[in-house]
C-alpha positions as CSV (number, residue, x, y, z in Angstrom):
1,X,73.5,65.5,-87.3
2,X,75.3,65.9,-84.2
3,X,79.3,66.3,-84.8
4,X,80.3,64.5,-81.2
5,X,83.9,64.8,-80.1
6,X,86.2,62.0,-78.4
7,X,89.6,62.1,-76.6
8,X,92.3,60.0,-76.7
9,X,94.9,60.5,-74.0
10,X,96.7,58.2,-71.1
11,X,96.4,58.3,-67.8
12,X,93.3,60.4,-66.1
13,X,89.4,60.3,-66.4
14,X,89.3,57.2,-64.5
15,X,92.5,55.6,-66.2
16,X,96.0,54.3,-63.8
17,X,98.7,56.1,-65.2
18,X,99.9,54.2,-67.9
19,X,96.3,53.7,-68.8
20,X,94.8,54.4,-72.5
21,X,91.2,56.3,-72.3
22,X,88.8,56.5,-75.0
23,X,86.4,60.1,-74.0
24,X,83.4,61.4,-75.0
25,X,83.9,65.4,-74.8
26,X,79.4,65.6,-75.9
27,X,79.0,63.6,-72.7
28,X,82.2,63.7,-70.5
29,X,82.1,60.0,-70.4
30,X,84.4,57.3,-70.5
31,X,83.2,55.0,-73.2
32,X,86.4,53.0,-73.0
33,X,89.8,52.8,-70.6
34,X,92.6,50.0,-71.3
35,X,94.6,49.8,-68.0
36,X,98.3,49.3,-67.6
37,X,97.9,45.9,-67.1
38,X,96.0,45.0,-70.3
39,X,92.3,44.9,-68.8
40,X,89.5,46.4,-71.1
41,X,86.5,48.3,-69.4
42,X,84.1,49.7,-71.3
43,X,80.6,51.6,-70.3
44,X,81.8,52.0,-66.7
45,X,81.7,55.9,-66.6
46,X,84.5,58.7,-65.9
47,X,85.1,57.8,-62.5
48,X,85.8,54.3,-63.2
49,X,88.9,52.6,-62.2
50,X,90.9,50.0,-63.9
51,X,89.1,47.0,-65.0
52,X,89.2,44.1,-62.1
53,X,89.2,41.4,-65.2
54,X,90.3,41.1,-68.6
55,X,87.0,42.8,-70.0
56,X,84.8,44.5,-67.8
57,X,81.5,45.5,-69.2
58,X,79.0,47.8,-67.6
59,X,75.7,47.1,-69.7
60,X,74.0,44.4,-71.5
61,X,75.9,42.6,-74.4
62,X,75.2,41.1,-77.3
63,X,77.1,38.5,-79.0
64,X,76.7,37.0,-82.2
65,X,74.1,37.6,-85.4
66,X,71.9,39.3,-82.4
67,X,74.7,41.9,-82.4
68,X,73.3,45.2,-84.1
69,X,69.3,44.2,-84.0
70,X,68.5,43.2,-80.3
71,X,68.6,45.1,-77.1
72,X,69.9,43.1,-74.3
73,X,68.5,42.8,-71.0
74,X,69.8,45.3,-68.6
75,X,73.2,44.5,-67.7
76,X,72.6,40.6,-69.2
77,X,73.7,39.0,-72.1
78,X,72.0,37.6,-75.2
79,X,74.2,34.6,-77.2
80,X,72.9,33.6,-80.8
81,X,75.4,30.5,-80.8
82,X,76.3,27.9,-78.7
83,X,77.5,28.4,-75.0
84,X,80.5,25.9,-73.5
85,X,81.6,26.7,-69.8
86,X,84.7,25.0,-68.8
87,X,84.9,23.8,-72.4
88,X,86.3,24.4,-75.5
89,X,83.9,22.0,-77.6
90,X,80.1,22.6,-76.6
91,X,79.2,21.4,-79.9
92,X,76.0,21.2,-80.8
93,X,74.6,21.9,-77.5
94,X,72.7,25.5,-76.6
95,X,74.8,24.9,-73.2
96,X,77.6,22.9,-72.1
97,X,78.5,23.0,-68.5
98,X,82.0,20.9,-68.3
99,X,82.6,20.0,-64.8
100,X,82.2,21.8,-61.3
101,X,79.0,22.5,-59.3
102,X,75.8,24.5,-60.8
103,X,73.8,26.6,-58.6
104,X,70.5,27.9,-59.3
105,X,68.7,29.6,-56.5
106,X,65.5,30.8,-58.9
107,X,63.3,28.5,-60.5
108,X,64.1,26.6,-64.1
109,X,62.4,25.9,-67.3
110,X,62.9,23.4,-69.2
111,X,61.0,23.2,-72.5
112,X,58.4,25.3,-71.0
113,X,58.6,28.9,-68.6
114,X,58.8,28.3,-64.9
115,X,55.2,29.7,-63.1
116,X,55.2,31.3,-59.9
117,X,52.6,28.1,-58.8
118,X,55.3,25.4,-60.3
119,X,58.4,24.0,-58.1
120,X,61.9,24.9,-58.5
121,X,61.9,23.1,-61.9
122,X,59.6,23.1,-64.2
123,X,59.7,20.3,-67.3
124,X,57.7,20.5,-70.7
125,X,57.6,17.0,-71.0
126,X,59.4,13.7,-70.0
127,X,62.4,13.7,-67.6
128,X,65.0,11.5,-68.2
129,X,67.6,10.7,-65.2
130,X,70.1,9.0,-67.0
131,X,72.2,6.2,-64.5
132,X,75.3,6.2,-66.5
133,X,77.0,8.3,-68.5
134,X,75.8,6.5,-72.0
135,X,72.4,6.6,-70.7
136,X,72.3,3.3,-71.3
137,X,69.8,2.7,-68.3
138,X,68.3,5.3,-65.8
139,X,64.4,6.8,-64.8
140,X,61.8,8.5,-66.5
141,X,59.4,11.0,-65.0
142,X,56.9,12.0,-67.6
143,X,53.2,13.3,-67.6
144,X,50.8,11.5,-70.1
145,X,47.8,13.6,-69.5
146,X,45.3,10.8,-68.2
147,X,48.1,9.6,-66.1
148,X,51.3,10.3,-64.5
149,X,54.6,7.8,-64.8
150,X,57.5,7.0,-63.3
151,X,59.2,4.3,-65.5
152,X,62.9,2.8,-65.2
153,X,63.8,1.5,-68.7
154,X,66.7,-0.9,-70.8
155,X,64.5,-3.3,-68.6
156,X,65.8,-3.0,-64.8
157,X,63.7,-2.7,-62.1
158,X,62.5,-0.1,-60.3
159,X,63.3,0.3,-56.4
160,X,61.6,2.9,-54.1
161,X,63.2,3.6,-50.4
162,X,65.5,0.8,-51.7
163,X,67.8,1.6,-48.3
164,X,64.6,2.0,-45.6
165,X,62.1,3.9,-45.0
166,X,58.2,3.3,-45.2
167,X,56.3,4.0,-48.0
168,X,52.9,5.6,-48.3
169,X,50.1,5.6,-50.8
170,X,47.0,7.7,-49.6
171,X,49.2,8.3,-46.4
172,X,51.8,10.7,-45.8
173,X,52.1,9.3,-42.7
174,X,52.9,5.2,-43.6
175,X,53.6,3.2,-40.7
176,X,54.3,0.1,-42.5
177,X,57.2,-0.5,-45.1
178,X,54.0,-0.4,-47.8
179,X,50.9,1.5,-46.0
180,X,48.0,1.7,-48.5
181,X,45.3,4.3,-47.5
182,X,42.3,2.5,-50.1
183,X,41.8,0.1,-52.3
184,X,44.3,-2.8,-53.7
185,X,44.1,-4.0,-56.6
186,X,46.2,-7.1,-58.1
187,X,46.4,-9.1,-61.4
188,X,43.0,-11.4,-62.1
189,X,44.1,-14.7,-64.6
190,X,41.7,-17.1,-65.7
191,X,43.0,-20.0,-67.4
192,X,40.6,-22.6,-69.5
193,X,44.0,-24.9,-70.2
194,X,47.1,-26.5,-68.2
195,X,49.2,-22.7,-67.2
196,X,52.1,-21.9,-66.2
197,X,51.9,-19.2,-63.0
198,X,53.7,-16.0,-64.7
199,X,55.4,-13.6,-61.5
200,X,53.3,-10.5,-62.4
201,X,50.1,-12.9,-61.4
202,X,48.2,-13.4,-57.9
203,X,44.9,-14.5,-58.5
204,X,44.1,-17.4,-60.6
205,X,40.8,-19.3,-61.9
206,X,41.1,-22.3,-63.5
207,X,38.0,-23.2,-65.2
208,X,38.6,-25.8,-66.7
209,X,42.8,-26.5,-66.2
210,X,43.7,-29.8,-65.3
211,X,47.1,-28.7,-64.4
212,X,48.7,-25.5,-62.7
213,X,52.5,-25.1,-62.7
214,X,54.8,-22.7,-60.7
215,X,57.5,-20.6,-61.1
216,X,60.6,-22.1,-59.7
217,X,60.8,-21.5,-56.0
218,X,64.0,-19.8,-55.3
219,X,63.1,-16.8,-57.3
220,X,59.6,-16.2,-56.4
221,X,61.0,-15.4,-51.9
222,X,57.5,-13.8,-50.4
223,X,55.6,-14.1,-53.4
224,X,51.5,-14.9,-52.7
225,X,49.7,-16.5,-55.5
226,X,46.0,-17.5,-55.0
227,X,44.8,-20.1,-57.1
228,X,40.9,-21.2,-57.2
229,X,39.4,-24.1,-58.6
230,X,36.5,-23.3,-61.2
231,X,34.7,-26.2,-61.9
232,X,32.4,-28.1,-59.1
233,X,33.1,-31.6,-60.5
234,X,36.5,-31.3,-61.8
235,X,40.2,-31.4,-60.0
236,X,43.0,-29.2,-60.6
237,X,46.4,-30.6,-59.6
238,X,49.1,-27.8,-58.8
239,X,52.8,-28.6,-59.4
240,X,56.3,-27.3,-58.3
241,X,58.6,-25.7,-61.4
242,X,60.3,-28.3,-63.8
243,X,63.1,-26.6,-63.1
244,X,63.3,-27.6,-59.2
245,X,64.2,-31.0,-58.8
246,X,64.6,-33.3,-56.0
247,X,63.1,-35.8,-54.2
248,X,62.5,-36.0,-50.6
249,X,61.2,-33.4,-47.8
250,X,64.2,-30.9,-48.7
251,X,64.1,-30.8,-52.3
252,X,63.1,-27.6,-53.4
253,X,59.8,-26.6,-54.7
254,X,58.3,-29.0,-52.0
255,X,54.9,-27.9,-50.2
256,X,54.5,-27.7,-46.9
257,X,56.7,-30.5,-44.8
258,X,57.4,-33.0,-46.9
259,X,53.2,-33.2,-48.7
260,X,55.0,-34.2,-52.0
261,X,55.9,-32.1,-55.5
262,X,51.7,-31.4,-56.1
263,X,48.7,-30.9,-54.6
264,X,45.2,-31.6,-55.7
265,X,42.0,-28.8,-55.8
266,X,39.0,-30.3,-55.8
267,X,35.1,-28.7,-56.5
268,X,35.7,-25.2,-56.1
269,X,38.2,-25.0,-53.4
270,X,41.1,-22.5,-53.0
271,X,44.4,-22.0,-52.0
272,X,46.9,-19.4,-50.9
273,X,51.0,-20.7,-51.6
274,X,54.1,-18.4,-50.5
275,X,57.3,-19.0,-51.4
276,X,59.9,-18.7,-48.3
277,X,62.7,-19.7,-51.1
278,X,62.6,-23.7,-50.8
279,X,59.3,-24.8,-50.5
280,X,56.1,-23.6,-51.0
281,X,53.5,-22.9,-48.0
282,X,49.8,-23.1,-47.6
283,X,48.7,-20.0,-46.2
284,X,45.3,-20.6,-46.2
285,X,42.4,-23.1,-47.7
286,X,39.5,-22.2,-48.7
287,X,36.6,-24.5,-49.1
């Protein structure tokens, strides 16, 4: 075995005056100087000078039960226990970042290793943005393998370019505030009984209804629904909401100017109603 040889003297090798030096005679290396003013260094040679913090380190470091049987990265750190950064608590979390501004200028992993092909952060699995500090509400960006989702949950609705902006699907370039490039497709209802018009629904066949009713008008604002009579010898009368009442040309629910609180289908004729918020309008008939 090798019978190596230390020094322990103030001042010199690297240390202020005042200094304490720990020094490897084998090597002529400073393995460890505490400065005048209390700071640590260790690893940081002969020629080093006083530490600039309270423990300056040149080398990897290991903390925790890795200490002893891991290597650490070149001049990184490995932690076996929980991290807190500008806390005293991080609990049970791996990492707790308490305040302040994070910057990451590589790409991120989360649950799975970033790829040199991914974006700047990579996510094994669902990604919850979270709209208040209970997570109570907020957005979640997941991949389900057939398909991909973007789902606001605790029931709210989901708004895209809420403050402006056009929208594109099939289009990067939309010129419309919704610019489909292909196909639309829309919710199909058929109803063999007296319904009432749900606001997820456009189309409707009644084969065989004898009476349609509508949502109440002031909710429904821009709302299409197409409604189709099924039956050649049967009629279909359409109805405003219970809930809108009134009588006269201005009472809400009404169709058209002043045609009344229904309308009658005959045969197999069709009709397109929009709601503008008071009444209901015929867009178009179909014969």
């Amino acid at each position: 075995p090798i019978c190596r040889q230390y020094s322990i003297f103030s001042g010199g090798a690297g240390a202020s005056p005042g200094g304490l030096v720990f020094f490897d005679n084998n090597s002529s290396t400073n393995r460890m100087a505490i400065g005048p003013s209390g700071n640590v260094s260790i690893g940081l040679g002969i020629n080093s000078t006083e530490a600039k913090g309270k423990l300056d380190i040149g080398g990897g470091v290991v903390i925790g039960s890795y200490a002893g049987n891991n290597t650490p990265p070149t001049n990184g750190l490995i932690v076996s226990g929980n991290v807190g950064i500008g806390t005293a608590t991080p609990g049970s979390y791996m990492l707790y970042v308490n305040g302040g501004d994070s910057v990451f200028t590589g790409r991120v992993g989360i649950g799975v290793a970033p790829t040199g092909g991914g974006g700047q952060i990579t996510v094994g699995g669902s990604l919850k943005v979270a709209g208040q500090a209970t997570e109570a509400s907020g957005l979640i960006l997941s991949d389900e393998g057939s398909y991909k989702r973007i789902q606001s949950f605790d029931l709210e609705p989901l708004a895209i370019n809420s403050l402006g902006n056009n929208v594109g699907i099939g289009t990067s370039n939309p010129s419309s505030t919704l610019h489909i490039n292909g196909s639309l497709s829309t919710k199909f209802r058929n109803c063999n009984t007296d319904c009432t018009v749900a606001s997820d629904d456009h189309f409707i066949l009644a084969y065989g209804a004898g009476t349609i009713t509508l949502p109440p008008v002031a909710g429904a604002v821009g709302r299409q629904y197409i409604i189709k009579q099924g039956l050649s010898g049967s009629s279909l009368t359409i109805r405003r909401s219970l809930s809108d009442t009134g009588v006269g040309s201005g009472a809400a629910g009404y169709f058209d100017w002043g045609l009344g609180t229904s309308i009658t289908l005959t045969g197999y004729q069709s009709i397109m109603l929009v709601s503008d918020g008071v009444w209901w309008w015929r867009a178009a008939n179909f014969n």
